[in-house]
PQR file of N, CA, C, O and H, with PARSE charges and radii, in Angstrom:
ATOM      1  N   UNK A   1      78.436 110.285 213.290 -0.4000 1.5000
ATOM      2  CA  UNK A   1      78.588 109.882 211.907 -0.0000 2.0000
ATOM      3  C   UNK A   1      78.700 111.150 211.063  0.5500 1.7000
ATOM      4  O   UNK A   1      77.985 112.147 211.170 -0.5500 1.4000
ATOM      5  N   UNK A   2      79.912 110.922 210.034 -0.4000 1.5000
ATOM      6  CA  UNK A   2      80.107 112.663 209.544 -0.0000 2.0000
ATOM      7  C   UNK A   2      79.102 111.835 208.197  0.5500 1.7000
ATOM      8  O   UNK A   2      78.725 110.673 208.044 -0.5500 1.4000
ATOM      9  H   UNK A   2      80.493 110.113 209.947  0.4000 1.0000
ATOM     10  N   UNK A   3      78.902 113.327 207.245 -0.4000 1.5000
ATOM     11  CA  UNK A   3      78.608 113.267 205.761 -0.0000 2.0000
ATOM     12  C   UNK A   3      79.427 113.480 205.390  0.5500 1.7000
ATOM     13  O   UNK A   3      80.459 113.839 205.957 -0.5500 1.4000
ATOM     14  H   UNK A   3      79.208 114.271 207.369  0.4000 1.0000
ATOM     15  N   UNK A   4      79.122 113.251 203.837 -0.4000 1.5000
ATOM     16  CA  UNK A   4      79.883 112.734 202.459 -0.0000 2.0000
ATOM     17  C   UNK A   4      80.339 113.885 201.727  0.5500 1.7000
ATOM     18  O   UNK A   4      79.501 114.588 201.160 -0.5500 1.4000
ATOM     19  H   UNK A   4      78.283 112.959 203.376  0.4000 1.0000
ATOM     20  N   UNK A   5      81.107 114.061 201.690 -0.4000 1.5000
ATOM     21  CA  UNK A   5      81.355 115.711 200.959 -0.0000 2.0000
ATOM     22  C   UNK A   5      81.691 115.176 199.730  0.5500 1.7000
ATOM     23  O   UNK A   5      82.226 114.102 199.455 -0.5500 1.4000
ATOM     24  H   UNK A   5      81.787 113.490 202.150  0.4000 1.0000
ATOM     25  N   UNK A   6      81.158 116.406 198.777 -0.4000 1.5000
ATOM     26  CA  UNK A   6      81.354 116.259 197.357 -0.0000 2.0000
ATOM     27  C   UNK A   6      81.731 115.312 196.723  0.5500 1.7000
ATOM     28  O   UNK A   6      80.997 114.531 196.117 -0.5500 1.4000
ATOM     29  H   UNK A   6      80.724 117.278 199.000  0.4000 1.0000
ATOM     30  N   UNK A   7      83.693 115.250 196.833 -0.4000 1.5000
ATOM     31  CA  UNK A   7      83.749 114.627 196.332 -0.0000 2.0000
ATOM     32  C   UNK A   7      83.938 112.708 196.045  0.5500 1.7000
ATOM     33  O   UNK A   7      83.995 111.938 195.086 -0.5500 1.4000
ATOM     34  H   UNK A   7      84.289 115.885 197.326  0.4000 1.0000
ATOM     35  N   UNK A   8      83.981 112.641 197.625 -0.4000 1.5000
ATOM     36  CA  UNK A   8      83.234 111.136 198.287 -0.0000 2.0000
ATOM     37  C   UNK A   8      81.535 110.777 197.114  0.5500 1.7000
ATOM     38  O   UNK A   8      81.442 109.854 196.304 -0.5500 1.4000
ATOM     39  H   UNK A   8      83.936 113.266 198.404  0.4000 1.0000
ATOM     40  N   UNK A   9      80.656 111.625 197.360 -0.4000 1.5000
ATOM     41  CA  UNK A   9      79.578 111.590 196.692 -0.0000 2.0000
ATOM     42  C   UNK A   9      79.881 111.254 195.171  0.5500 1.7000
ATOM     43  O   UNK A   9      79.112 110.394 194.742 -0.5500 1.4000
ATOM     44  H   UNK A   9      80.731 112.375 198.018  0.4000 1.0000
ATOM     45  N   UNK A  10      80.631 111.628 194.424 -0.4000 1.5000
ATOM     46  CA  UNK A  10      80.934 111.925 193.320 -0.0000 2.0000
ATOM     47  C   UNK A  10      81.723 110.737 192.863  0.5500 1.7000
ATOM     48  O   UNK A  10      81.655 110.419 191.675 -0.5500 1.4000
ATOM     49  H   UNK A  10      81.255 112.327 194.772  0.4000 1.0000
ATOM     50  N   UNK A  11      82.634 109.897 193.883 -0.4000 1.5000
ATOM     51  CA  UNK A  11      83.523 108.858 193.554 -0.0000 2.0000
ATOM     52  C   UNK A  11      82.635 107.721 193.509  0.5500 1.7000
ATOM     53  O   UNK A  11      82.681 106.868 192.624 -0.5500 1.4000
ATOM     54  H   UNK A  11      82.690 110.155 194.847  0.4000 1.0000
ATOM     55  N   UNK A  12      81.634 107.722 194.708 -0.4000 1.5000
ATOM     56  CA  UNK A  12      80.466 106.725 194.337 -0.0000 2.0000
ATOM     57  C   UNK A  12      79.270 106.358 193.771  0.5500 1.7000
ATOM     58  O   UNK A  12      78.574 105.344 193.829 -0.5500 1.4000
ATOM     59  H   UNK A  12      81.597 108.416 195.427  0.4000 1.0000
ATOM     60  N   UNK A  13      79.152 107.950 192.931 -0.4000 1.5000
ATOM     61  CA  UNK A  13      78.435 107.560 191.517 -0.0000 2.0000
ATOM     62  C   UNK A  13      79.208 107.037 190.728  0.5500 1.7000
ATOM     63  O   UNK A  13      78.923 105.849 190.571 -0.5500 1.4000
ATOM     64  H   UNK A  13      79.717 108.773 192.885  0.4000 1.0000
ATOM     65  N   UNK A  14      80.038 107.355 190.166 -0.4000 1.5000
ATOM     66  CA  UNK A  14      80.668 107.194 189.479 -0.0000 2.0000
ATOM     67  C   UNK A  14      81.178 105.501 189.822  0.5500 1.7000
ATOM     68  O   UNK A  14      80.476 104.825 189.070 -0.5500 1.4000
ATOM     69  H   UNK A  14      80.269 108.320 190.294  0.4000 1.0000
ATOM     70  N   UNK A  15      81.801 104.857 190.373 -0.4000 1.5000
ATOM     71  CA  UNK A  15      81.734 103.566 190.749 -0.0000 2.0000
ATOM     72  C   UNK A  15      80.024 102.412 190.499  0.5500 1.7000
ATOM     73  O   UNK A  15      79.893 101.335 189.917 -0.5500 1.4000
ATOM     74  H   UNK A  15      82.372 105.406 190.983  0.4000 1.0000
ATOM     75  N   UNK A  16      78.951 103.325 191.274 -0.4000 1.5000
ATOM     76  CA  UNK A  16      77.938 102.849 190.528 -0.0000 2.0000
ATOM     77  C   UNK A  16      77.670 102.944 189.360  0.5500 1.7000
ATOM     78  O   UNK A  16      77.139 101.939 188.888 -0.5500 1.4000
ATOM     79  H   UNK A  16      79.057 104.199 191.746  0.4000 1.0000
ATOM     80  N   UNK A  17      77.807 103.653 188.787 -0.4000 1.5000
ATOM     81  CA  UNK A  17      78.350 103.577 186.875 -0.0000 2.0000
ATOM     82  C   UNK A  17      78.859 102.564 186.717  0.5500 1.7000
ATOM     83  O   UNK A  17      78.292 101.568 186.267 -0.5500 1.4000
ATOM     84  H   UNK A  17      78.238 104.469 189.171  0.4000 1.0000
ATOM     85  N   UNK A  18      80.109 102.637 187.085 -0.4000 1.5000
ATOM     86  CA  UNK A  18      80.881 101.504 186.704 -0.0000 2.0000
ATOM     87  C   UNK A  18      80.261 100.404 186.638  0.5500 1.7000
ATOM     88  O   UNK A  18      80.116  99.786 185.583 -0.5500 1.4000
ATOM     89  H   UNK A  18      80.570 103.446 187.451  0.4000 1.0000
ATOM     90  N   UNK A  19      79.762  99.979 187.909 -0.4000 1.5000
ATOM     91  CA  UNK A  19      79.428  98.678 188.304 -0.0000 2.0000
ATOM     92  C   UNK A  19      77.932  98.339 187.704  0.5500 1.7000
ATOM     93  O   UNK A  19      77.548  97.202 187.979 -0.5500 1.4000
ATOM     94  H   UNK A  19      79.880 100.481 188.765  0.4000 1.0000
ATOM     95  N   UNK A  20      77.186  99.003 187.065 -0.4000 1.5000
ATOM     96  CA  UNK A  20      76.170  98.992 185.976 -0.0000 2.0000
ATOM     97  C   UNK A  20      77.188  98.707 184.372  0.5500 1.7000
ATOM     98  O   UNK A  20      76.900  97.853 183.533 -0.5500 1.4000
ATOM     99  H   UNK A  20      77.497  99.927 186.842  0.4000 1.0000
ATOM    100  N   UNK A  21      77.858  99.247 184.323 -0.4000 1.5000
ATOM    101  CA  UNK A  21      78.664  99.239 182.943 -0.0000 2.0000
ATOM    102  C   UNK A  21      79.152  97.417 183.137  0.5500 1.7000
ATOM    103  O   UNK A  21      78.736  96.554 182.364 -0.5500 1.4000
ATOM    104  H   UNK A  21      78.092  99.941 185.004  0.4000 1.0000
ATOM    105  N   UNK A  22      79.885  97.191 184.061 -0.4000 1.5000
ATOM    106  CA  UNK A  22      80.774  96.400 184.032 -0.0000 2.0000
ATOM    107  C   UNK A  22      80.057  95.157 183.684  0.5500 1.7000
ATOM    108  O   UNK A  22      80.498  94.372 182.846 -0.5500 1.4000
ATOM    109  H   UNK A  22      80.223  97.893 184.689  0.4000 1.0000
ATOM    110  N   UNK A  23      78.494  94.902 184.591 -0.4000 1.5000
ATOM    111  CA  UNK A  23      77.666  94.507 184.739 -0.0000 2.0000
ATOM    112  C   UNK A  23      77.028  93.818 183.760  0.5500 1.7000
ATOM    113  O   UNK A  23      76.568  92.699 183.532 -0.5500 1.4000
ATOM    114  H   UNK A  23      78.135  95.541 185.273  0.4000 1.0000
ATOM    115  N   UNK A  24      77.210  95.257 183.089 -0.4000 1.5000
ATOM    116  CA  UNK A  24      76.167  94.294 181.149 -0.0000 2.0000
ATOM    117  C   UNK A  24      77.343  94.124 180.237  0.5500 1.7000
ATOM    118  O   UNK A  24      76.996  93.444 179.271 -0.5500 1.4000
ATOM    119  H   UNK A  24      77.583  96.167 183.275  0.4000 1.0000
ATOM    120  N   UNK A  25      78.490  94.448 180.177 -0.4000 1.5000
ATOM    121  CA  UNK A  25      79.760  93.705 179.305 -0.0000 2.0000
ATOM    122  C   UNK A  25      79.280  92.438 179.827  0.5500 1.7000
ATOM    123  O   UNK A  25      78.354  91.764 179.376 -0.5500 1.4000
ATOM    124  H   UNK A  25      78.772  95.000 180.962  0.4000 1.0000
ATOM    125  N   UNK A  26      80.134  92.153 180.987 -0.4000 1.5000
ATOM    126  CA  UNK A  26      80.352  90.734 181.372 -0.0000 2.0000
ATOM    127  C   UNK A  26      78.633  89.931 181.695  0.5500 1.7000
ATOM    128  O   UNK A  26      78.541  88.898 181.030 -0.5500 1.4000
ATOM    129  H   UNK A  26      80.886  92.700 181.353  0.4000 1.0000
ATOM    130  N   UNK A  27      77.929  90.091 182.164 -0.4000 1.5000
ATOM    131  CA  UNK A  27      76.189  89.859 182.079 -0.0000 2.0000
ATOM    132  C   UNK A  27      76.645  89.399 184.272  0.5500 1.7000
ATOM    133  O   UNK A  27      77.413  89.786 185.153 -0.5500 1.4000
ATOM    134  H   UNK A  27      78.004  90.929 182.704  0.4000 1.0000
ATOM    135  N   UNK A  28      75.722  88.565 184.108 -0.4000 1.5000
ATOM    136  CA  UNK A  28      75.378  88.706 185.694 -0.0000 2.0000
ATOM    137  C   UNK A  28      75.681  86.936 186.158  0.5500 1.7000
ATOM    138  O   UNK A  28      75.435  86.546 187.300 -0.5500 1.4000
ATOM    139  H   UNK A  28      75.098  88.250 183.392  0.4000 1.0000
ATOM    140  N   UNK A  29      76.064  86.301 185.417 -0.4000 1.5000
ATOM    141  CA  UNK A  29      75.964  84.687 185.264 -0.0000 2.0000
ATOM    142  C   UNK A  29      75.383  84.402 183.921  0.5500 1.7000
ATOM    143  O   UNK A  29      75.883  83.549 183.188 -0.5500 1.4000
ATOM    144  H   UNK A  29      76.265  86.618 184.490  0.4000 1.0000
ATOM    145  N   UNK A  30      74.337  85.101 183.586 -0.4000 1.5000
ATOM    146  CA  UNK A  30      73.748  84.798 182.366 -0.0000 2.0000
ATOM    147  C   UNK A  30      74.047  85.274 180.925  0.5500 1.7000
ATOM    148  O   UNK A  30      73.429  85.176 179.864 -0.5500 1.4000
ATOM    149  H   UNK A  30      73.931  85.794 184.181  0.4000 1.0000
ATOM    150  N   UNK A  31      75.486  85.948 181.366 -0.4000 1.5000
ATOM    151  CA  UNK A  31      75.772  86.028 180.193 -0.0000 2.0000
ATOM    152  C   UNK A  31      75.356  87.713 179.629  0.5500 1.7000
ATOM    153  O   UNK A  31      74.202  88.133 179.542 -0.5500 1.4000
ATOM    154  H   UNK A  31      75.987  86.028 182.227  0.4000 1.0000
ATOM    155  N   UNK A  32      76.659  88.533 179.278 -0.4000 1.5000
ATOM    156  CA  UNK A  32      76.430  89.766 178.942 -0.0000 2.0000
ATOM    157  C   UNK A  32      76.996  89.563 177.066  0.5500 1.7000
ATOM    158  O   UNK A  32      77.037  88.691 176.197 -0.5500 1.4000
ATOM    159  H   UNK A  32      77.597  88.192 179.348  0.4000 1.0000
ATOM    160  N   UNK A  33      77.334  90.988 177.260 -0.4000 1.5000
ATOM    161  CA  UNK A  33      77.705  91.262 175.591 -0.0000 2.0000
ATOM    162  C   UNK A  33      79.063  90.340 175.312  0.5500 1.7000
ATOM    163  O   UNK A  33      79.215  89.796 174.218 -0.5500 1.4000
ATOM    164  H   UNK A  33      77.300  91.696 177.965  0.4000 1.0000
ATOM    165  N   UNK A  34      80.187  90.184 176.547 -0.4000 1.5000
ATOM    166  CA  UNK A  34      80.873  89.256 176.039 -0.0000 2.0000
ATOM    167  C   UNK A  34      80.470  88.073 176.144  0.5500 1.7000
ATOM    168  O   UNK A  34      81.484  87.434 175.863 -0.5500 1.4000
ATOM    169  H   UNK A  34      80.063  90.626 177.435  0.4000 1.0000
ATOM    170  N   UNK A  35      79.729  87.399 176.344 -0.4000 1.5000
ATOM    171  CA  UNK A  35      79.215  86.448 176.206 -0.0000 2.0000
ATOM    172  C   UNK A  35      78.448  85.934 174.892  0.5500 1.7000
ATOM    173  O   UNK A  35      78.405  84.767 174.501 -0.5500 1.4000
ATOM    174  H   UNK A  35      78.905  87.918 176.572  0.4000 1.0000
ATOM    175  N   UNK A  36      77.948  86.874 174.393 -0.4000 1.5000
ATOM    176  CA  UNK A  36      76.762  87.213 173.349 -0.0000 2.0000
ATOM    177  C   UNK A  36      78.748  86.894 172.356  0.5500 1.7000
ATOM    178  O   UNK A  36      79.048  85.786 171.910 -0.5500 1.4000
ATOM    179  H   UNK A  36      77.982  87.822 174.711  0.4000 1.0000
ATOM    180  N   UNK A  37      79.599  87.990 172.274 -0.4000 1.5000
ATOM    181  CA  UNK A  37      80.319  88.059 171.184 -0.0000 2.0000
ATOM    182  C   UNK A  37      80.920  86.315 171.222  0.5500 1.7000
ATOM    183  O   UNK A  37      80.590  85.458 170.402 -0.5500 1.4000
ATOM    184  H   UNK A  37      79.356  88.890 172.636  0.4000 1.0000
ATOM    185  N   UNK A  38      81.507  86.186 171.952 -0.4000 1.5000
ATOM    186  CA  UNK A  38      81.973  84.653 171.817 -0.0000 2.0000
ATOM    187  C   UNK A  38      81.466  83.626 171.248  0.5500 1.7000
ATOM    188  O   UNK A  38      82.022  82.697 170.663 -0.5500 1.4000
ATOM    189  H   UNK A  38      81.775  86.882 172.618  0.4000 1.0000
ATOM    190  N   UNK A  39      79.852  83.937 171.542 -0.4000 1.5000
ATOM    191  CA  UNK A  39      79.054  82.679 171.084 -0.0000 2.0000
ATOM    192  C   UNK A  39      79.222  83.295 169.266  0.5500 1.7000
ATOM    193  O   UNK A  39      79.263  82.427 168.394 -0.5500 1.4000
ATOM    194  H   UNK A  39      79.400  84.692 172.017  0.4000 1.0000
ATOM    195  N   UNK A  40      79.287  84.457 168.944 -0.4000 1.5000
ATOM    196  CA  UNK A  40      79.122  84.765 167.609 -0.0000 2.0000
ATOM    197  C   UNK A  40      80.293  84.242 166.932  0.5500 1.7000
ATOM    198  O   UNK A  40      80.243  83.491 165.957 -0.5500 1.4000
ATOM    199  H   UNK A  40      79.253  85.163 169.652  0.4000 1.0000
ATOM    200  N   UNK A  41      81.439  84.706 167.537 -0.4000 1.5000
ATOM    201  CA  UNK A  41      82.592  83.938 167.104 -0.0000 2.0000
ATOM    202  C   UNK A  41      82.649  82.648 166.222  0.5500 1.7000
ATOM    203  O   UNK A  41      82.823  82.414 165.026 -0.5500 1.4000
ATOM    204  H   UNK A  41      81.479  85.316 168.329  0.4000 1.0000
ATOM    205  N   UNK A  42      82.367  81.735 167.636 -0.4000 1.5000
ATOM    206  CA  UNK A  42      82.030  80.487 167.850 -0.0000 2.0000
ATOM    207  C   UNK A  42      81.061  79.850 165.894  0.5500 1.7000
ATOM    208  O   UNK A  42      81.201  78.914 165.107 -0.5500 1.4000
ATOM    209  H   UNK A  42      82.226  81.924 168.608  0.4000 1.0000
ATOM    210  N   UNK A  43      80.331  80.878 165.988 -0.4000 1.5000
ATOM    211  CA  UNK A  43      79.538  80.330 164.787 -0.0000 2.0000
ATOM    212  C   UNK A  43      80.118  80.716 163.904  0.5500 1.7000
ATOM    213  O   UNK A  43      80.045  80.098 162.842 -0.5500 1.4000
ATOM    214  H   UNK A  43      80.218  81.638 166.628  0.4000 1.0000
ATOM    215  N   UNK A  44      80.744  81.639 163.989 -0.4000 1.5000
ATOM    216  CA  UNK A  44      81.326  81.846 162.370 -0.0000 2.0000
ATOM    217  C   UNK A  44      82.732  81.034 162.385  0.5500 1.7000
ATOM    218  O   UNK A  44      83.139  80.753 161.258 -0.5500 1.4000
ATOM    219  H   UNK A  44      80.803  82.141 164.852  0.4000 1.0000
ATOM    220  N   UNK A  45      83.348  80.711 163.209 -0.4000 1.5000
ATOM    221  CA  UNK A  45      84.404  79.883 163.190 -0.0000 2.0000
ATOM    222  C   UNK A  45      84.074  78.457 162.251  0.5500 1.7000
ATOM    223  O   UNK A  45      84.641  77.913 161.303 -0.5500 1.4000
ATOM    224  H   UNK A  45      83.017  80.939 164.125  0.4000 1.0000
ATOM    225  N   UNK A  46      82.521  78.101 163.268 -0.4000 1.5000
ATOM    226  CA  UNK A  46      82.009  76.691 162.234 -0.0000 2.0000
ATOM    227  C   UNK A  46      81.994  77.172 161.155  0.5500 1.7000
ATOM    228  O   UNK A  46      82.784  76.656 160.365 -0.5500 1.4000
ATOM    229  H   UNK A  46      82.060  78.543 164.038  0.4000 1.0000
ATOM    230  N   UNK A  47      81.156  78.304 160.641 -0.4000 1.5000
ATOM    231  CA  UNK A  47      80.886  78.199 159.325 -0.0000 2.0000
ATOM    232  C   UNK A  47      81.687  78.257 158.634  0.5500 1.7000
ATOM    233  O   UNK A  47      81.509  77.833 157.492 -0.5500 1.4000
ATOM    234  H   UNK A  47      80.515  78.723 161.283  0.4000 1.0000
ATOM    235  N   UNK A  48      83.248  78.951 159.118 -0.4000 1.5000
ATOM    236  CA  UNK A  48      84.157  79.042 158.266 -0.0000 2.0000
ATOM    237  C   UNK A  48      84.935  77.498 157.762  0.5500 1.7000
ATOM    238  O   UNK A  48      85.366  77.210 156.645 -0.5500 1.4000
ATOM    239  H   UNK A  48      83.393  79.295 160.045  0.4000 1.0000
ATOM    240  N   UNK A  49      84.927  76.778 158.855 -0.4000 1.5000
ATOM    241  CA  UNK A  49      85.176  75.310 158.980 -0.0000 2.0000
ATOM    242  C   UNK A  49      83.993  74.469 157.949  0.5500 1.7000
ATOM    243  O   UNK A  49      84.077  73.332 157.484 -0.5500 1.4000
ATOM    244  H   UNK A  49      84.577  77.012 159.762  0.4000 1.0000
ATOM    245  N   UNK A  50      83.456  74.965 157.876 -0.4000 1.5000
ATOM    246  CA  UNK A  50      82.017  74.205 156.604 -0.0000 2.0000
ATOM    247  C   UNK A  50      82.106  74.533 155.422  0.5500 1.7000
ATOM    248  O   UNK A  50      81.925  73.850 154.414 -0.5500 1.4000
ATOM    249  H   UNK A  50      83.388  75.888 158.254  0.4000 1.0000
ATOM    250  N   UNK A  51      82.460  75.868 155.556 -0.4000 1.5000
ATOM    251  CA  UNK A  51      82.934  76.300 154.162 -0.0000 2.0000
ATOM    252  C   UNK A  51      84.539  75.572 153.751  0.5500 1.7000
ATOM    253  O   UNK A  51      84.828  74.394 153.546 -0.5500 1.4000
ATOM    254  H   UNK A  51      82.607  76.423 156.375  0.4000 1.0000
ATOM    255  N   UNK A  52      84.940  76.157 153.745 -0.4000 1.5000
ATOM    256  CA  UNK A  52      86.540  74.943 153.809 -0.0000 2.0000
ATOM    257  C   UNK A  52      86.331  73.550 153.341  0.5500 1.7000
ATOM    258  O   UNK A  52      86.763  73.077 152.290 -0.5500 1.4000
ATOM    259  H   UNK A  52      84.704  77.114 153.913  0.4000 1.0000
ATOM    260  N   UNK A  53      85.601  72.934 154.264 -0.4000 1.5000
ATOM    261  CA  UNK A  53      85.183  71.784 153.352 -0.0000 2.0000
ATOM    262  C   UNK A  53      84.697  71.535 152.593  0.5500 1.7000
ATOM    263  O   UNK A  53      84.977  70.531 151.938 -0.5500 1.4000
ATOM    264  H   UNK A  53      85.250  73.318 155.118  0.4000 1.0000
ATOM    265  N   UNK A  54      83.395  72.610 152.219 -0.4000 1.5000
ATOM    266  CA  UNK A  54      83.008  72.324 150.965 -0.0000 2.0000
ATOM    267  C   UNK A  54      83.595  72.433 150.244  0.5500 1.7000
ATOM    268  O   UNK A  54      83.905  71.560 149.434 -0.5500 1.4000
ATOM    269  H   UNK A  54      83.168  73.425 152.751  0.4000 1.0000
ATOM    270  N   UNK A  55      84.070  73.868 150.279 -0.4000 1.5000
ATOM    271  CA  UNK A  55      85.223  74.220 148.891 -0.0000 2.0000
ATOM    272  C   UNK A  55      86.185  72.819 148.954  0.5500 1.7000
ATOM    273  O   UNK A  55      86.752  72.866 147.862 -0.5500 1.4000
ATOM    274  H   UNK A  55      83.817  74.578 150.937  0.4000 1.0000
ATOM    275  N   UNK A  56      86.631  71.704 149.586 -0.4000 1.5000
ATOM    276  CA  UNK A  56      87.551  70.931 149.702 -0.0000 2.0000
ATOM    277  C   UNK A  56      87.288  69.587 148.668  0.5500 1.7000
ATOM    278  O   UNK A  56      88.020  68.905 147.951 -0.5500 1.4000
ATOM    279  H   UNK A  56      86.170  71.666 150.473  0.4000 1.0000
ATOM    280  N   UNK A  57      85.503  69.594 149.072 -0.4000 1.5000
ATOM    281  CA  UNK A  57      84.975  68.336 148.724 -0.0000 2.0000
ATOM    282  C   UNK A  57      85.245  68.703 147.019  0.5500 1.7000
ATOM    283  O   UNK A  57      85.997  68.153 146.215 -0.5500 1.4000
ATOM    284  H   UNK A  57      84.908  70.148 149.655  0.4000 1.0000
ATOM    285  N   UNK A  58      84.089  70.122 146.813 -0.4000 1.5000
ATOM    286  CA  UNK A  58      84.811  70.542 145.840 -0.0000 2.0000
ATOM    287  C   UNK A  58      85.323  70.793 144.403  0.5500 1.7000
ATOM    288  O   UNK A  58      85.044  70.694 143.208 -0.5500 1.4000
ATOM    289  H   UNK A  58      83.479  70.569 147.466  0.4000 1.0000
ATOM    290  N   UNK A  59      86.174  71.149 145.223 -0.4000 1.5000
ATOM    291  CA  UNK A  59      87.941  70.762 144.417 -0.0000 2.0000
ATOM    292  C   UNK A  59      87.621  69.246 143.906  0.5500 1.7000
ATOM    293  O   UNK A  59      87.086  68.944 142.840 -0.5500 1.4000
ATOM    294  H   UNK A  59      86.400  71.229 146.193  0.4000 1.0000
ATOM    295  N   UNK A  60      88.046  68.433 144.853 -0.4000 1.5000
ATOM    296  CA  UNK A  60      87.936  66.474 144.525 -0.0000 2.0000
ATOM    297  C   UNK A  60      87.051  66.453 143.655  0.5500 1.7000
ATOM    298  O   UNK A  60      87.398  65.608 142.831 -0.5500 1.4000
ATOM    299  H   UNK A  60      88.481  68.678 145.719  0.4000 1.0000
ATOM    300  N   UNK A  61      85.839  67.026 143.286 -0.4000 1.5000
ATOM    301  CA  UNK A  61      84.888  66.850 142.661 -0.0000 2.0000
ATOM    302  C   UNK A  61      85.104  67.062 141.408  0.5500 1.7000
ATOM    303  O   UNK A  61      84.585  66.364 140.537 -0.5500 1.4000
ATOM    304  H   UNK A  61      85.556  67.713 143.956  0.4000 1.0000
ATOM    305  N   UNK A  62      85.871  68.019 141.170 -0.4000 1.5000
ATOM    306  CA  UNK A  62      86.245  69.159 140.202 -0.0000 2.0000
ATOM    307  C   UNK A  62      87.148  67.857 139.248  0.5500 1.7000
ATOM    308  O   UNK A  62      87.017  67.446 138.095 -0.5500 1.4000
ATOM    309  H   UNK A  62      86.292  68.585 141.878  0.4000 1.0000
ATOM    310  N   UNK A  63      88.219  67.441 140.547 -0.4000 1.5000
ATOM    311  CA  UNK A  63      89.204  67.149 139.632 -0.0000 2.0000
ATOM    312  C   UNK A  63      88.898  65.288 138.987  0.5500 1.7000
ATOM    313  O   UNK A  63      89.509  64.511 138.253 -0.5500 1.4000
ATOM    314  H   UNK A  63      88.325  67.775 141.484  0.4000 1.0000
ATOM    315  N   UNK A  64      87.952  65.266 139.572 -0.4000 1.5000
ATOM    316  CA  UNK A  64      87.307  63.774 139.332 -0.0000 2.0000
ATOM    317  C   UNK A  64      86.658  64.304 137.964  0.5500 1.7000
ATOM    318  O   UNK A  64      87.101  63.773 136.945 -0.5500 1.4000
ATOM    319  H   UNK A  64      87.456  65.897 140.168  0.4000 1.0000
ATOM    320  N   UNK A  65      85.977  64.976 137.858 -0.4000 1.5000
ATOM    321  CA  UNK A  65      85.400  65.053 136.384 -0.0000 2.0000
ATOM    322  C   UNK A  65      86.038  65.403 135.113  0.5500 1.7000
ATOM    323  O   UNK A  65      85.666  65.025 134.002 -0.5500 1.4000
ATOM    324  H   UNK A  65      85.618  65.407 138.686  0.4000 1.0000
ATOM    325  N   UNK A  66      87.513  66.528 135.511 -0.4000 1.5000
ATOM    326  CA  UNK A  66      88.644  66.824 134.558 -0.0000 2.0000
ATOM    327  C   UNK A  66      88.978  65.637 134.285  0.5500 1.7000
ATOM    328  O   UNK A  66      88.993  65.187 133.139 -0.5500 1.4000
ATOM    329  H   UNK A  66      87.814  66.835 136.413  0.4000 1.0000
ATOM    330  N   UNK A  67      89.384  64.789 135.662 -0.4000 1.5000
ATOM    331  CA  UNK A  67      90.210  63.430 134.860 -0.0000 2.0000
ATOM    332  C   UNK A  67      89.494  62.309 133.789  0.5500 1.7000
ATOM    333  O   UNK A  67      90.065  61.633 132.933 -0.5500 1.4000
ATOM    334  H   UNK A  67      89.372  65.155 136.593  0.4000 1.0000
ATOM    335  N   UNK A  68      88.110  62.347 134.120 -0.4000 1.5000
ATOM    336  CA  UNK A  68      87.185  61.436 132.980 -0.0000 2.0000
ATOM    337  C   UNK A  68      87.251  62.084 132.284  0.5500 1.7000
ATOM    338  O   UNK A  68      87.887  61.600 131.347 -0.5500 1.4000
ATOM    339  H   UNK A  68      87.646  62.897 134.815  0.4000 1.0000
ATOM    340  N   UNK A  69      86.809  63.496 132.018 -0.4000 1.5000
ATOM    341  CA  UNK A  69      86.761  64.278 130.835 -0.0000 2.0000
ATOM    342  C   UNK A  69      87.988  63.691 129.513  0.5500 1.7000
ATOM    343  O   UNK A  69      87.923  63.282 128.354 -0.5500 1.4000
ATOM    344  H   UNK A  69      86.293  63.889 132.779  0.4000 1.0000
ATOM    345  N   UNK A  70      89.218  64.005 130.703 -0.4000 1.5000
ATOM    346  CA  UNK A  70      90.577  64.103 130.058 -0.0000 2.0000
ATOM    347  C   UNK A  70      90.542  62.334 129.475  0.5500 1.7000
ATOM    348  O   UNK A  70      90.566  62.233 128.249 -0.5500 1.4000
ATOM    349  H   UNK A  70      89.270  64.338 131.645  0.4000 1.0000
ATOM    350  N   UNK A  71      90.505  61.417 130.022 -0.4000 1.5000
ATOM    351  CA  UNK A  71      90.226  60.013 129.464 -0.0000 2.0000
ATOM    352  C   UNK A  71      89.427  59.474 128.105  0.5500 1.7000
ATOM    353  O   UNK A  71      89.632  58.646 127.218 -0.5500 1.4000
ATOM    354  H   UNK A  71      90.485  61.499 131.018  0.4000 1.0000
ATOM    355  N   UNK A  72      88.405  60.424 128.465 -0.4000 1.5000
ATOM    356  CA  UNK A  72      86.913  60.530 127.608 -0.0000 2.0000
ATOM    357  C   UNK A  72      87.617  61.072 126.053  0.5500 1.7000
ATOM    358  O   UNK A  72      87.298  60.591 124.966 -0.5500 1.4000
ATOM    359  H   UNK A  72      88.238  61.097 129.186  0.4000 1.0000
ATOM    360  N   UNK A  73      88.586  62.123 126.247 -0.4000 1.5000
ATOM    361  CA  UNK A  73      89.040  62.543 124.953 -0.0000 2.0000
ATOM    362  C   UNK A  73      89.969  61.489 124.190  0.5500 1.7000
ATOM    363  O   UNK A  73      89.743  61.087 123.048 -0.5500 1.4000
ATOM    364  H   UNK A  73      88.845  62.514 127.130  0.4000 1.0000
ATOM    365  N   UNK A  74      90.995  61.120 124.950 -0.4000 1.5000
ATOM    366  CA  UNK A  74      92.003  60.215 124.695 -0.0000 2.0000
ATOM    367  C   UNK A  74      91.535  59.118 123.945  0.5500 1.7000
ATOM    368  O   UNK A  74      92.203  58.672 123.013 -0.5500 1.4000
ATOM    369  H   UNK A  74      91.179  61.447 125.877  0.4000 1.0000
ATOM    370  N   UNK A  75      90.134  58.509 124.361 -0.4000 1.5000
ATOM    371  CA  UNK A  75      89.461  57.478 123.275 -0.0000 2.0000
ATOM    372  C   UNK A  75      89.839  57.718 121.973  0.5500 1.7000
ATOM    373  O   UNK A  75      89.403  57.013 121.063 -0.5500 1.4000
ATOM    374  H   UNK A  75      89.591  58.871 125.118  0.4000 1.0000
TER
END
């Protein structure tokens, strides 16, 4: 059995790096940093979708009270 010269030694730190790096991006099954970002996404997508509607409801709200207003004068 020969040894590992330099730079053999050197390619498989470096790979164990990697494979520590790669490791906590993606998580292990349970979920790493991309995992973590998606779910963040995910929530601000709703909230952006909640907001939208409110601002939607609103508006309707808005224009429901212009139009009595506007009636209210016409008396």
């Amino acid at each position: 059995m020969r040894m590992m010269n330099e730079f053999e030694a050197q390619v498989l730190s470096d790979l164990s790096v990697l494979k520590t790096q790669m490791t906590s991006l993606t998580g292990d099954g349970n979920g790493g940093r991309m995992a973590d970002l998606e779910r963040r996404m995910e929530r601000h997508e709703q909230n952006w979708q909640r907001a939208k509607g409110f601002l939607a409801a609103l508006s309707v709200l808005y224009a429901v009270v212009e139009v009595a207003v506007e009636a209210w004068h016409r008396r």
